[in-house]
C-alpha positions in Angstrom: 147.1 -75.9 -31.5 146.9 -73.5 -34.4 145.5 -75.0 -37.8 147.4 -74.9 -40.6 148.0 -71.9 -42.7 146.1 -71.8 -46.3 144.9 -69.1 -48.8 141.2 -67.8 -48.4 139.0 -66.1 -51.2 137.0 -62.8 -50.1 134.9 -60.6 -52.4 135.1 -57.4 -52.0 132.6 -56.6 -49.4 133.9 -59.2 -47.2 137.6 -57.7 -47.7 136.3 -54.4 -46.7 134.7 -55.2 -44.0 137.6 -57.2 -42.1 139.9 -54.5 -42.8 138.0 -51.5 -41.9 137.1 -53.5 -38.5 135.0 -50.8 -37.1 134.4 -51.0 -33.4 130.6 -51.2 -34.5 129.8 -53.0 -38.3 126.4 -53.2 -40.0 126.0 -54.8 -42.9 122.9 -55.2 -44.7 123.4 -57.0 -47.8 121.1 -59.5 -50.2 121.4 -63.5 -50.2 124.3 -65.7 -50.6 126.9 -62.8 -50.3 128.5 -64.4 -47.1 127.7 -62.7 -44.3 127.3 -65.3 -42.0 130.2 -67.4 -43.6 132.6 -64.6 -44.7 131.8 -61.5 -42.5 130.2 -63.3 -39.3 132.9 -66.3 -39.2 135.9 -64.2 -39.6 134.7 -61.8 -36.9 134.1 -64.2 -34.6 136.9 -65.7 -34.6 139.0 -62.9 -34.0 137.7 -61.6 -31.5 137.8 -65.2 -29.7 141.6 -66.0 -30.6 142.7 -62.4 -29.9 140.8 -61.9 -26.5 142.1 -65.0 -25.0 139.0 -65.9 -22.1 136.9 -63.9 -22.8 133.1 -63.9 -23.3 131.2 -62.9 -26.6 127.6 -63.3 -27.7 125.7 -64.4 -30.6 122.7 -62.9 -30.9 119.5 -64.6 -32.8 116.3 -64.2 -33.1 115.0 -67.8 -32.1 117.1 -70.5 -30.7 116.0 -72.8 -33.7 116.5 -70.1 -36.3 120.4 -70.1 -34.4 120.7 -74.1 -34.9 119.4 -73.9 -38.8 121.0 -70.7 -39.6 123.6 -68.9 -37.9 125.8 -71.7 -36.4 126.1 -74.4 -39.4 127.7 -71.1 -41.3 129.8 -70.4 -38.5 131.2 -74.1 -38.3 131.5 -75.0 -41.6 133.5 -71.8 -42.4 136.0 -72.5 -39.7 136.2 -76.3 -40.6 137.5 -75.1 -44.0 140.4 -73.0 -42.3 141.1 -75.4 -40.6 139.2 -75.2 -37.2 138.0 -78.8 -36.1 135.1 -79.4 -33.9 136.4 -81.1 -31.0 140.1 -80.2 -31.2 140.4 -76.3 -31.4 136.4 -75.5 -30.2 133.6 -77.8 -28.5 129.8 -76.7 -28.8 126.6 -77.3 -25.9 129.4 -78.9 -23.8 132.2 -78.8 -21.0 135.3 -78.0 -22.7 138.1 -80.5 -22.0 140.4 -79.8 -19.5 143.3 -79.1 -21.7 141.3 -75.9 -22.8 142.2 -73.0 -20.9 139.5 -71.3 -18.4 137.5 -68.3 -19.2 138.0 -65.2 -17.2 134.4 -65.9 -16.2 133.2 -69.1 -16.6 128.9 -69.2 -17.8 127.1 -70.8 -15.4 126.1 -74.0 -17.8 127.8 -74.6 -21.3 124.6 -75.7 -22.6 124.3 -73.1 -25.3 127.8 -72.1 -25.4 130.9 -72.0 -27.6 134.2 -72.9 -26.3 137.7 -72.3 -27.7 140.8 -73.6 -27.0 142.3 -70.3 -25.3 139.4 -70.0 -22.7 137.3 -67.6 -25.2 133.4 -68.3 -25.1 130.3 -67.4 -27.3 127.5 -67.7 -25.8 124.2 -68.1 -28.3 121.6 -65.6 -26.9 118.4 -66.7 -28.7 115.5 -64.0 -27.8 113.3 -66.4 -27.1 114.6 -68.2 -24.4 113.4 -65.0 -21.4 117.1 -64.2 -19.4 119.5 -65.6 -21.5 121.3 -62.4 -21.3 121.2 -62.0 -18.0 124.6 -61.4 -15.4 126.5 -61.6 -18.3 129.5 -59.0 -19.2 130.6 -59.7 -22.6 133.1 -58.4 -25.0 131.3 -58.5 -28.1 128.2 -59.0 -29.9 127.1 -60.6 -33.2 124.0 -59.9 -34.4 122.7 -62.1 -36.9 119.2 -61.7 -39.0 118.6 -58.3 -37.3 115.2 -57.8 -39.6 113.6 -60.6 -37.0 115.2 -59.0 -34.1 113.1 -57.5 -31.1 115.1 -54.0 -30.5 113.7 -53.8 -27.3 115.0 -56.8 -26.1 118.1 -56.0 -27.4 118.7 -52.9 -26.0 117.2 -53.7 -22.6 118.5 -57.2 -22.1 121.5 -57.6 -24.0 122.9 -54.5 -25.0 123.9 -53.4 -21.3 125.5 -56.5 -21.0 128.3 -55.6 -23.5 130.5 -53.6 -21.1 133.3 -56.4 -21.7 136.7 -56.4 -19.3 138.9 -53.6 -19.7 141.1 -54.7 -17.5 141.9 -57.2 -19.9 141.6 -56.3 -23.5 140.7 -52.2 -22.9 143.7 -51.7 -25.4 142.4 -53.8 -28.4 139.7 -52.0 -30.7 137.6 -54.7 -30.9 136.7 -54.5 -27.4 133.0 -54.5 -26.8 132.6 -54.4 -30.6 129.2 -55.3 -32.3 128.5 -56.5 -35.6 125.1 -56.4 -37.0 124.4 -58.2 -40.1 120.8 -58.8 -41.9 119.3 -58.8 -45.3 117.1 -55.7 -46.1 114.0 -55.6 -43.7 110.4 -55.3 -45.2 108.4 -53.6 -42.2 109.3 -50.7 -40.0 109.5 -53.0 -36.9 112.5 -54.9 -38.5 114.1 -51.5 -40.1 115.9 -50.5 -36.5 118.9 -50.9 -37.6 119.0 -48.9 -40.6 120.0 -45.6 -38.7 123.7 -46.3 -38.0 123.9 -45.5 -41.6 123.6 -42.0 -40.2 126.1 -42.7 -37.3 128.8 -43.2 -39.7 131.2 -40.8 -40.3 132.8 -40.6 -43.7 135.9 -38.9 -43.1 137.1 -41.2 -40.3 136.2 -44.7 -42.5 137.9 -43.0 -45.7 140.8 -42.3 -42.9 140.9 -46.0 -41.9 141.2 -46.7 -45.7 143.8 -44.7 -46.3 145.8 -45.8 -43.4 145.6 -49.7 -43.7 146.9 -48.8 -46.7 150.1 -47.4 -45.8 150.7 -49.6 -43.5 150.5 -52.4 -46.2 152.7 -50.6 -48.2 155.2 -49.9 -46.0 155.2 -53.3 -45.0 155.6 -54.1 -48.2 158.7 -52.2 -48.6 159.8 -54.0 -45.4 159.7 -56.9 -47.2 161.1 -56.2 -50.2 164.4 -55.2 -48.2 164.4 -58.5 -46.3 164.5 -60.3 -49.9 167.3 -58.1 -50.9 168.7 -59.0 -47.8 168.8 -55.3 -46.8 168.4 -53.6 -43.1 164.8 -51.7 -43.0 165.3 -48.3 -42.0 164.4 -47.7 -37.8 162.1 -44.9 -39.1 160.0 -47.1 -40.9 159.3 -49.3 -38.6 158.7 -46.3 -35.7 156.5 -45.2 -38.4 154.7 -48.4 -38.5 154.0 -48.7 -34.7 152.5 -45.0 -35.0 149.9 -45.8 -38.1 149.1 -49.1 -35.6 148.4 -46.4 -32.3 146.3 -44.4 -34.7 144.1 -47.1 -36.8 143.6 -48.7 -33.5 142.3 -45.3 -32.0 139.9 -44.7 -35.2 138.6 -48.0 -35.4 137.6 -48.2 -31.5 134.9 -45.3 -32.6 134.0 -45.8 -36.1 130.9 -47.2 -36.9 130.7 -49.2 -41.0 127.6 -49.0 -42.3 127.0 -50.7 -45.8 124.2 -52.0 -48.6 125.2 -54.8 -50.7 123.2 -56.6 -53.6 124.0 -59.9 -54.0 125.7 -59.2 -57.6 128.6 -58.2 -55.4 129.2 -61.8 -54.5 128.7 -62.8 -58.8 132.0 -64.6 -59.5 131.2 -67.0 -57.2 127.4 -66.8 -57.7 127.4 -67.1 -60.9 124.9 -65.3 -63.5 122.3 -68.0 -63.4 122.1 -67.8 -59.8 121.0 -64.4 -59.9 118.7 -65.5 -63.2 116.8 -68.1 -61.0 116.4 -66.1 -57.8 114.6 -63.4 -60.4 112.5 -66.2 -61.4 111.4 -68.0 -58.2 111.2 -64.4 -56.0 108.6 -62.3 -55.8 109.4 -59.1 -57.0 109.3 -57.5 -54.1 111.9 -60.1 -52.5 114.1 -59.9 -55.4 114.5 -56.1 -54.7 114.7 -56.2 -50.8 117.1 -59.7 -50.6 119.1 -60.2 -53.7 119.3 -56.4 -55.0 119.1 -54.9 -51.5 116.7 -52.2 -51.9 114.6 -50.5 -49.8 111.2 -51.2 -50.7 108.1 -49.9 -48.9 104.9 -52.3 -48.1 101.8 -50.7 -49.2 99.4 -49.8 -46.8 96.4 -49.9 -48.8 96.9 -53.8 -50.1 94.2 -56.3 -49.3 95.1 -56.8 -46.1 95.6 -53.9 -45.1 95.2 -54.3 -41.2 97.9 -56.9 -40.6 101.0 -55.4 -38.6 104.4 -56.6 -37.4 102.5 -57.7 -34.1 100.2 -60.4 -36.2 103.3 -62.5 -36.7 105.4 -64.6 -33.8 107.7 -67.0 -33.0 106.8 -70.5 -31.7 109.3 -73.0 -30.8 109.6 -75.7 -28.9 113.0 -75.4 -27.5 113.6 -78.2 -24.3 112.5 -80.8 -27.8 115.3 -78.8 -29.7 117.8 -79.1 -26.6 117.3 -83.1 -27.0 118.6 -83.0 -30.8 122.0 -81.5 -29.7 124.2 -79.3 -32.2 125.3 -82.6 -34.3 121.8 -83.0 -35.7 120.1 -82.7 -39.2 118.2 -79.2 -38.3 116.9 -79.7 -42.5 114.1 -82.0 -41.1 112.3 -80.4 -38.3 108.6 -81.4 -37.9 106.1 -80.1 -35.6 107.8 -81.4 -32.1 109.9 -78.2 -33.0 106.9 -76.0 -32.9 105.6 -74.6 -29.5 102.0 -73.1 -30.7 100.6 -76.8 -31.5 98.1 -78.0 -29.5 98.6 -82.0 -30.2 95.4 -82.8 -28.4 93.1 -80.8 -30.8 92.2 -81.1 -34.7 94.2 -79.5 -37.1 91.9 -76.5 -39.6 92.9 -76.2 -42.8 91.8 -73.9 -46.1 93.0 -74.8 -49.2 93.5 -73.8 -52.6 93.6 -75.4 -55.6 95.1 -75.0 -59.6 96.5 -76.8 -62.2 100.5 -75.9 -61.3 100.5 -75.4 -58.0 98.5 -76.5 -54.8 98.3 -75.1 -51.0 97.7 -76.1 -47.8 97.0 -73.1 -44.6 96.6 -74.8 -41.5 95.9 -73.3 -38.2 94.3 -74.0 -34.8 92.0 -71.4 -32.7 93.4 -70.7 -29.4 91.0 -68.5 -27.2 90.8 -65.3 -29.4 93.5 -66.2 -32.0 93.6 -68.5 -34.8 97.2 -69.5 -35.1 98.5 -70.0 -38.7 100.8 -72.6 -37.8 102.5 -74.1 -41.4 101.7 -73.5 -44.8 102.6 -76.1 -47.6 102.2 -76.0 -51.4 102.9 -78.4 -53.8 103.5 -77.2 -57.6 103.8 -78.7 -61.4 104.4 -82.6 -61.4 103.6 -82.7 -57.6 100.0 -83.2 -57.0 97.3 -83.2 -54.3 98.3 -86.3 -53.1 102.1 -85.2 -52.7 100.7 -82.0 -50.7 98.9 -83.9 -48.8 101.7 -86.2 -47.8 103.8 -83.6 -47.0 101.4 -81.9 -44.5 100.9 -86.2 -42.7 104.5 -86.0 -42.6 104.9 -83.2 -40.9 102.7 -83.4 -38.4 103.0 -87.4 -38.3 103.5 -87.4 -34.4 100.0 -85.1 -33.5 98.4 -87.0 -31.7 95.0 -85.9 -32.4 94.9 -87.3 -36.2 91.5 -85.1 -37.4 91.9 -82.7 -39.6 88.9 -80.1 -40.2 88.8 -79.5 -43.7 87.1 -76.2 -44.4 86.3 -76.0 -48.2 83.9 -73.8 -50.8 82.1 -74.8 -54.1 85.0 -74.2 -55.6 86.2 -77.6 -54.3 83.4 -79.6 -56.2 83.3 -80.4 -59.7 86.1 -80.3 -61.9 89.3 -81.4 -61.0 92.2 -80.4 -63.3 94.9 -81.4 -60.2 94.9 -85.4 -60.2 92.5 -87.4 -62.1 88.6 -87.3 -62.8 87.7 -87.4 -58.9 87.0 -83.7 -57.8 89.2 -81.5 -55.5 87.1 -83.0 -52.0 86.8 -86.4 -53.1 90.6 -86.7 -53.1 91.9 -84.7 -50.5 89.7 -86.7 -48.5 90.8 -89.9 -49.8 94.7 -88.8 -49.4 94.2 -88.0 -45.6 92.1 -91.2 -44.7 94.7 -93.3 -46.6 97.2 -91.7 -44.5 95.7 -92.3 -41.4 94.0 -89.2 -40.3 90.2 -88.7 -40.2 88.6 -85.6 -41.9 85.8 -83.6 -40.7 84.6 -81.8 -43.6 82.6 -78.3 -43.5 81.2 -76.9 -46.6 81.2 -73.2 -46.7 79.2 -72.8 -49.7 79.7 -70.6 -52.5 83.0 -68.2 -52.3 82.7 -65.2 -50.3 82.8 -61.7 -52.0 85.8 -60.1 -52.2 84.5 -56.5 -50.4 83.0 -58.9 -47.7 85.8 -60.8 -47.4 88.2 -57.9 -47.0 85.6 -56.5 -44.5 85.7 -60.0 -42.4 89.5 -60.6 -42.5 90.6 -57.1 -42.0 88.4 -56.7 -38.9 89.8 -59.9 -37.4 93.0 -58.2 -38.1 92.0 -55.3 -36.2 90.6 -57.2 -33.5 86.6 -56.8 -34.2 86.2 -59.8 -34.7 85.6 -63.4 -32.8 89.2 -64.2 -33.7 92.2 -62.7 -34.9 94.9 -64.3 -36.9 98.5 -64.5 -35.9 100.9 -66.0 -38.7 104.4 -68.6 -36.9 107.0 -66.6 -38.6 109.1 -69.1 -39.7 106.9 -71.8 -40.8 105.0 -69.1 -43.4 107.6 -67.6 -45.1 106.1 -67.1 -48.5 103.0 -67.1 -46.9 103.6 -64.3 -45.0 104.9 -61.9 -48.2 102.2 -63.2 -50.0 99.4 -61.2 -47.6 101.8 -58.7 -46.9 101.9 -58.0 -50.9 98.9 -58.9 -51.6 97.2 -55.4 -53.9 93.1 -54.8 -54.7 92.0 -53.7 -57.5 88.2 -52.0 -58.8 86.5 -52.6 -62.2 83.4 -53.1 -62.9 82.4 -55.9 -60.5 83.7 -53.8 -57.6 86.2 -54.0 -55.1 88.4 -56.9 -55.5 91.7 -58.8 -54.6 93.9 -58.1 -57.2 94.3 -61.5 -59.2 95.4 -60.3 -62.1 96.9 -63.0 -64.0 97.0 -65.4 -61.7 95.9 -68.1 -64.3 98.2 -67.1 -67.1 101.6 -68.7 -67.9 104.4 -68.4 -65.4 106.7 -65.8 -66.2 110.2 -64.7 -64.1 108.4 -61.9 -62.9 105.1 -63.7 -61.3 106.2 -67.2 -61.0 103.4 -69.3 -59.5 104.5 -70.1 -56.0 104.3 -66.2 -55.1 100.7 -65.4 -56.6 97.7 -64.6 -54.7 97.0 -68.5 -54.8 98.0 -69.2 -51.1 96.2 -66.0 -49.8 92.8 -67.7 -50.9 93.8 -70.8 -48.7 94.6 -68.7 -46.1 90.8 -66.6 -46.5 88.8 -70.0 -46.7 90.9 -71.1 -43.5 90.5 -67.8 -41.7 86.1 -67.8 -42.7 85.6 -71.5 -41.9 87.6 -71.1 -38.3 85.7 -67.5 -37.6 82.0 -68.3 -39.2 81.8 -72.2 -38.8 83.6 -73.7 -35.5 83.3 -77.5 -36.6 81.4 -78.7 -33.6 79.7 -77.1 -30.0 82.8 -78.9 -28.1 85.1 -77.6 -30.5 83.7 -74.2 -31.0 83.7 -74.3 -26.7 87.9 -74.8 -26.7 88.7 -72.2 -29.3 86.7 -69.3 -27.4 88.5 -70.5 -24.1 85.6 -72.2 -22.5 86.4 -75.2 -20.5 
């Protein structure tokens, strides 16, 4: 059953980290330097092939985020060394019965890992309620610990890792956890930044230090073989001692490291690191490709949004349906859990020469969801956004969209043709099927009374308060979080500040202030003009 023997490339991090093999690893490091293939993959599998039957867990923050993210890197790194799908590990299903049986066998293998040897993973997503309960596991993986809820963790699944000593007591790796993320952005997602702390210098540099000598005594070892030579009994009673020890330093060290991704540059390559600089924000060019830790300021525009305004919202019995084998690259909304298909869809948009957005949300009760963002940018046009957003949501079944618009939206248009802004978004939806309620909001909103409106919502003194889905408003989400004020002569303002001039690899257009305004004229047509008395009756919860 064992796959083949072939030669592997690490980068230096990734070396480190497997032979240090602390009981407890965090890694925080920028994008593209392996973690999940290189660090997570090789960690995972070592604990499953060496703990034959037992039970680790994998540890993510949604159950679609899991599918999308964590397992393809998992899978495709052990299909290159040689780990088939089907013959040496099955996933979401009874294992054949030429596998061996766990020591305890999971209740369903619905959302389970099983190797050949009788080793499980199980995939813990946080937000499936229980799916750590009456479970003892040997291990833990971690993965995207920014998005992690720590108090879950530590209430739910922590306990949970108490493993079988019985069984594999003797191994170092027993009960181990490894944590991996890129560098958070909010205190909330910063909880694992404290083991850096935990770790004690001394005892890594001593790990070091010994994993050397016993490579170099092996070494020697071998060298004698060659010459056809007897090695020495000393040595190899020397050996057996350096094992006894490492094994007793690495059961209580704790590895804490920072890597930017230039650590991972001869297989990156210069340009990568050149285009990430272009098409980041600054701020997420320092926090995931250089790894620094960056601070958000708390006196930006919006300077009342917290940790708690975001969530996550997926559907996961439709994701169950898909099974592991399916193309998670073209999720729509029957993925998404905080769409109401039976209501209209609001949207605020924004509008330029280079790039074009789309915020849509829905009230519920007191909130108005933010459920996707889209934009659209250069060659693409209004109708391509607008295509986008009717194939996303191409099975809601409620096919009106409340488009809230200003003047700003009438006139000129310098995005398609000589049709203004209104005339063709109108035009793109109808041809696609959906009808459009339109509500003019009149002239733009000051920016002091705009900041007053949004940033009460924010705080709750308002008729609603906006909540962003996580994952379907990335760039969205950094965007408001960023988002700076400035005062001249005019007064108090959104900082805008070049927002029309040339794209540069500092401010490239995507990650201006541009989606922010779609997301204001969405948040002050939902708040100040519900788009009819039924309508206006559903989103303040009266039935």
């Amino acid at each position: 059953m064992q796959p083949q023997t072939k030669r592997i490339y690490f980068n230096r991090p990734q070396r480190l980290t497997q032979l240090i093999a602390a009981n407890t690893t965090v890694i925080v490091a920028g994008r593209r330097t392996g973690k999940t293939d290189s660090i997570a993959a090789p960690f995972v599998l070592r604990n499953m092939q060496r703990m034959p039957g037992s039970t680790g867990g994998i540890v993510v923050p949604t159950f679609k985020h899991g599918l999308t993210n964590t397992l393809p890197g998992l899978l495709a790194a052990w299909k290159r060394w040689g780990f088939i799908n089907g013959v040496h590990y099955v996933v979401g299903r009874r294992p054949p019965k030429s596998f061996a049986k766990p020591i305890t066998e999971p209740h369903d293998y619905e959302h389970v890992i099983s190797f050949y040897n009788g080793s499980v993973a199980i995939i813990i997503s946080q937000d499936r309620p229980g799916s750590s309960n009456s479970l003892t596991l040997s291990w833990l993986l971690v993965d995207e610990a920014k998005f992690i809820d720590y108090d879950k963790l530590k209430d739910e699944t922590l306990p949970a890792n108490g493993g079988i000593k019985s069984h594999f007591g003797h191994h170092s790796f027993n009960h181990s956890v490894m944590i991996l993320s890129d560098m958070p952005q909010t205190k909330r997602g910063s909880w694992f930044l404290h083991y850096r702390e935990k770790m004690d210098c001394d005892l890594i540099a001593a790990i070091e230090a010994t994993v050397y000598e016993i490579w170099r005594i092996k070494d020697r070892i071998r060298k004698l073989r060659a010459a056809d030579e007897p090695a020495p009994g000393y040595l190899r009673n020397h050996l057996r001692r350096l094992d006894r020890a490492l094994n007793q330093m690495r059961s209580v060290a704790v590895y804490y490291k920072e890597y930017s991704s230039i650590e991972n540059l001869q297989l990156l390559g210069e340009n990568y690191i050149k285009q990430m600089k272009r098409d980041l924000t600054p701020l997420t060019f320092q926090t995931s490709i250089l790894c620094q830790r960056i601070g958000i300021a708390k006196d930006g525009f919006y300077s009342s949004m917290r940790e708690r305004h975001k969530y996550n919202a997926n559907d996961n019995e439709y994701l169950d349906t898909l099974g592991y084998d399916a193309d998670f690259s073209t999720l729509d909304c029957r993925a998404d859990a905080d769409v109401n298909p039976l209501a209209p869809i609001c949207i605020g948009m924004d509008y330029n020469a280079n790039i074009n957005w789309i915020v849509a949300g829905q009230p519920s009760g007191k909130r108005l969801n933010v459920i996707k963002s889209f934009y659209v940018k250069f060659e693409r046009k209004l109708p391509e956004l607008v295509a986008d957003f009717c194939a996303y949501y191409a099975s809601h079944e409620n096919k009106t969209v409340v488009f809230y618009y200003d003047s700003t939206a009438l006139g000129g248009n310098y995005a398609v043709n000589e049709q203004d802004f209104r005339w063709v978004i109108i035009h793109e939806f109808e041809r696609h099927g959906w009808r459009v309620e339109d509500v003019y909001l009149g002239n733009p909103m000051r920016h002091d009374e705009k900041y007053l409106l949004i940033n009460q919502g924010f705080a709750g003194k308002q008729r609603l308060m906006p909540f962003f889905n996580r994952q379907n408003n990335d760039d969205l989400i950094l965007a408001v979080q960023s988002a700076g004020v400035s005062r001249g002569r005019l007064g108090f303002r959104k900082d805008k500040a070049g927002e029309k001039l040339a794209e540069t690899e500092e401010d490239l257009l995507e990650h201006r202030t541009d989606g922010t305004d779609a997301f204001d004229t969405l948040y002050i047509g939902c708040e100040k003009f519900p788009y009819n008395d039924t309508f206006a009756l559903s989103v303040s919860g009266v039935s």
